[in-house]
LOSEBA-589958 format. One record per residue: residue number from 1; x negated, y, z negated of N, C-alpha, C in turn. Coordinates in steps of 0.05 Angstrom, whole numbers, m for minus. Each point is the difference from the previous one (the first is absolute). Layout:
N
{NUM,{X,Y,Z},{X,Y,Z},{X,Y,Z}},
...
This chain:
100
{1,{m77,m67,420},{4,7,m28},{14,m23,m14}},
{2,{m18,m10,m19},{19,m17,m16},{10,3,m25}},
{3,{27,m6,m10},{15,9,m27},{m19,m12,m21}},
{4,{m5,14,m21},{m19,m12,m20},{18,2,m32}},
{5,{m2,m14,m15},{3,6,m25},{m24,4,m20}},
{6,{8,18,m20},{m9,0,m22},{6,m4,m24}},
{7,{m23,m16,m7},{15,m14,m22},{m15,10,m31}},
{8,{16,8,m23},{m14,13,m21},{4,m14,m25}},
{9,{m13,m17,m15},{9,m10,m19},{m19,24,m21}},
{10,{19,0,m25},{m6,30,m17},{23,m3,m30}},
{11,{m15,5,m22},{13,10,m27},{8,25,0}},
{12,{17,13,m15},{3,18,m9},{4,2,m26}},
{13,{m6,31,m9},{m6,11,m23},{29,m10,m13}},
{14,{m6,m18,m21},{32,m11,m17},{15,26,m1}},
{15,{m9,22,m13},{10,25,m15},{18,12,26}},
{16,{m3,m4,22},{4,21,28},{22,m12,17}},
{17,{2,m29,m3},{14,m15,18},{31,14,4}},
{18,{9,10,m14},{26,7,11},{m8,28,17}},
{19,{m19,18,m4},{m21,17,18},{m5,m11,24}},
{20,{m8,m18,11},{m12,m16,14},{30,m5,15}},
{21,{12,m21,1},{26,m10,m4},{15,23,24}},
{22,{8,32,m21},{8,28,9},{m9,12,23}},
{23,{m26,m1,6},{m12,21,16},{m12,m15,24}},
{24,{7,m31,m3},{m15,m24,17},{14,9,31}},
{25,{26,14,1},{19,6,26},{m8,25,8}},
{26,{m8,13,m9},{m9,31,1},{m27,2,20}},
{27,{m13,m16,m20},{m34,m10,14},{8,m8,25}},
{28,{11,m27,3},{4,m15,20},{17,19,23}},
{29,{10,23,0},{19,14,16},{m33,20,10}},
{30,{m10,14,m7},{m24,16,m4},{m18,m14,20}},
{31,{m8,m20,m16},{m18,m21,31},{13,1,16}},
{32,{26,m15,0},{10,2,31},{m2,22,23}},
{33,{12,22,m19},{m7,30,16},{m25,0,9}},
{34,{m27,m8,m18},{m39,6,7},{0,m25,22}},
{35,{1,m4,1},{m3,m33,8},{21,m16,19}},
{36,{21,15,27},{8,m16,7},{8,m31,9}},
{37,{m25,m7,m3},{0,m27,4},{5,m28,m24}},
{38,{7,10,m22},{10,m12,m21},{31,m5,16}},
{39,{7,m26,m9},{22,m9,14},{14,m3,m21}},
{40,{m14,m17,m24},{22,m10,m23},{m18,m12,m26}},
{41,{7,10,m23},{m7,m2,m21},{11,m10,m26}},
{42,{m11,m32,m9},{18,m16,m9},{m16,m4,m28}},
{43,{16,12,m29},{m9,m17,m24},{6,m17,m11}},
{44,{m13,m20,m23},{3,m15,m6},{m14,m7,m31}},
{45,{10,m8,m18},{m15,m1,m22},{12,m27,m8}},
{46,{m36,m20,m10},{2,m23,m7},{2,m8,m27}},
{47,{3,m20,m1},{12,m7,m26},{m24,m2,m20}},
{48,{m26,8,7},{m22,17,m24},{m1,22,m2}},
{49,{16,21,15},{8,22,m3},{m19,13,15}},
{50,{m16,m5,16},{m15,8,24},{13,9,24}},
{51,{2,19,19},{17,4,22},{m26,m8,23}},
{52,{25,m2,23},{m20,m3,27},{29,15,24}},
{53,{m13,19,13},{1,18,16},{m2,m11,26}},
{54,{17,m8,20},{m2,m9,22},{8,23,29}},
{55,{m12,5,9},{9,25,17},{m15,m8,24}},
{56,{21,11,24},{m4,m12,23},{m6,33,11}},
{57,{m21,m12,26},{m9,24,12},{m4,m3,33}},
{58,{12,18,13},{m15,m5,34},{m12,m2,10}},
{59,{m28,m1,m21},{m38,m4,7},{m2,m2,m24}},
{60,{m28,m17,5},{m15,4,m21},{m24,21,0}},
{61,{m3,23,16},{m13,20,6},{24,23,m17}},
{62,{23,m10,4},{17,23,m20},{3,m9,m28}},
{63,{m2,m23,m6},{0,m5,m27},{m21,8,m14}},
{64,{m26,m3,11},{m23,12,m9},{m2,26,9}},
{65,{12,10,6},{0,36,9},{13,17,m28}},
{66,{27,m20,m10},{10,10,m26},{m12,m10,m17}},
{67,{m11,m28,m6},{m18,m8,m24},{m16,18,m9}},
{68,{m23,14,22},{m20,14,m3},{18,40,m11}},
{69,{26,6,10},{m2,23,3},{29,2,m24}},
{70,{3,m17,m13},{32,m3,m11},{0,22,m27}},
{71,{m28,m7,m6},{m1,13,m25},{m2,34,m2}},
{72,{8,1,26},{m4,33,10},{24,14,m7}},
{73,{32,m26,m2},{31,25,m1},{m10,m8,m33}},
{74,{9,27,4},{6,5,m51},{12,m25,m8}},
{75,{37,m12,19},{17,m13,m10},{m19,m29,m5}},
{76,{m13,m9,19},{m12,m21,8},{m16,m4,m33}},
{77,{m17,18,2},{m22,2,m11},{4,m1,m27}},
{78,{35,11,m15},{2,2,m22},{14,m35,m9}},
{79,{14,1,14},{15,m29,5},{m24,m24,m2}},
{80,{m19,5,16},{m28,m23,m5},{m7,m5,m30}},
{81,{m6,33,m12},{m12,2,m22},{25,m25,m21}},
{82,{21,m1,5},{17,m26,m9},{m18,m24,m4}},
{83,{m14,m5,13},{m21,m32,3},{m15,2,m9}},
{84,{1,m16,m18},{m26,m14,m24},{m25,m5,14}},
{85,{2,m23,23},{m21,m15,5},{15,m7,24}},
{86,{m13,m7,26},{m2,m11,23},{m12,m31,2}},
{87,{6,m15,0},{m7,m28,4},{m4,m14,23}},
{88,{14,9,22},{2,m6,27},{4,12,11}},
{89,{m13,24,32},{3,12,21},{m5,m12,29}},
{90,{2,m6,13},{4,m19,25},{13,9,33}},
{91,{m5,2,17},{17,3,24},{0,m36,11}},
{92,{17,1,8},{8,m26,19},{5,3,35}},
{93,{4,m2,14},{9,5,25},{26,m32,7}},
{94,{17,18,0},{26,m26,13},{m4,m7,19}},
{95,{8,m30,m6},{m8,m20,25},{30,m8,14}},
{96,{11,3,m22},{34,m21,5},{30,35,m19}},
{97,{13,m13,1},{22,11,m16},{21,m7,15}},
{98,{25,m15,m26},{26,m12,3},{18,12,m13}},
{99,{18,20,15},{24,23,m8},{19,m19,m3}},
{100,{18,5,m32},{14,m23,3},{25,23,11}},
């Protein structure tokens, strides 16, 4: 099994962002419970006001197990409805990682 990330580059609805922002820990607590294999879930918003979603997983058979099934908890599902537009969805599989 190898650790994979996912990586999500994505807008959100201007109007919602402090929505988004609020309920982003809620969601992310919810997967964790569906989805043990979520390890860690990191945001980030760039300086075009675009975010990208980096989340690390213990497979990439589990990352794609919640991709496909995420939209199933309410919290998830309502929390998504936050995002405008999706621009980037992606798995990676780690090759390296340096803990500082």
């Amino acid at each position: 099994m190898s650790e994979t990330i996912e990586l999500v580059r994505f807008s959100v609805h201007p109007d919602r962002r402090d929505e988004f922002l609020r309920d982003r820990p809620g969601a992310i607590a919810a997967l964790r419970e569906a989805f043990p294999g979520l390890i860690e879930a990191r945001l980030a918003e760039l300086e075009d006001g675009t975010w990208i979603d980096v989340v690390r997983w213990r497979s990439k058979a589990e990352a794609e197990t919640a991709a496909a099934e995420c939209s199933t908890i309410p919290v998830v599902r309502d929390w998504m409805a936050t995002i405008a537009e999706v621009q980037e969805f992606t798995h990676a599989t780690v090759r390296d990682a340096v803990l500082a």
